[in-house]
Residue, then its C-alpha position, 0 to 999 in steps of 0.5 A: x328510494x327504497x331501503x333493502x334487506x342487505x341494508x343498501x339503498x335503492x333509487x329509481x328516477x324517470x325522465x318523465x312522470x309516471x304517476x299523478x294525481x287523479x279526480x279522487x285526488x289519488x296517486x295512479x299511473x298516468x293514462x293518456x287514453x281519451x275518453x268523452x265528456x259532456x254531451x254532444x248538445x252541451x259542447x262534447x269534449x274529449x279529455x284524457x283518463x288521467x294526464x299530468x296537467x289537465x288538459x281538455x280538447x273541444x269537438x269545436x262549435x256548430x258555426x266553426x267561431x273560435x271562443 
């Protein structure tokens, strides 16, 4: 909510978020872009830059066992 020079108020809501908290601990826009984490060798994932929950997806493993 905002207040505005002629003394009205002014609020703006969305049906989903738009910003959250990031590794810093900072508020910024969310960004669902993937990016990769981790090494091929040490289980190589990939997450997104900035999601509202956190949320990781595994490159799966070398003999297809779930774990």
């Amino acid at each position: 909510t905002w207040a505005l020079p002629n003394g009205q108020w002014r609020s703006s809501f969305h049906a989903l978020p738009q910003r959250a908290k990031n590794a810093e601990g900072r508020w910024a826009d969310i960004d669902t872009t993937l990016e990769r984490t981790g090494k091929a060798d040490d289980g190589l994932t990939v997450r997104p830059v900035n999601a509202p929950v956190p949320v990781r997806f595994s490159g799966g493993s070398a003999d297809g066992a779930r774990k």
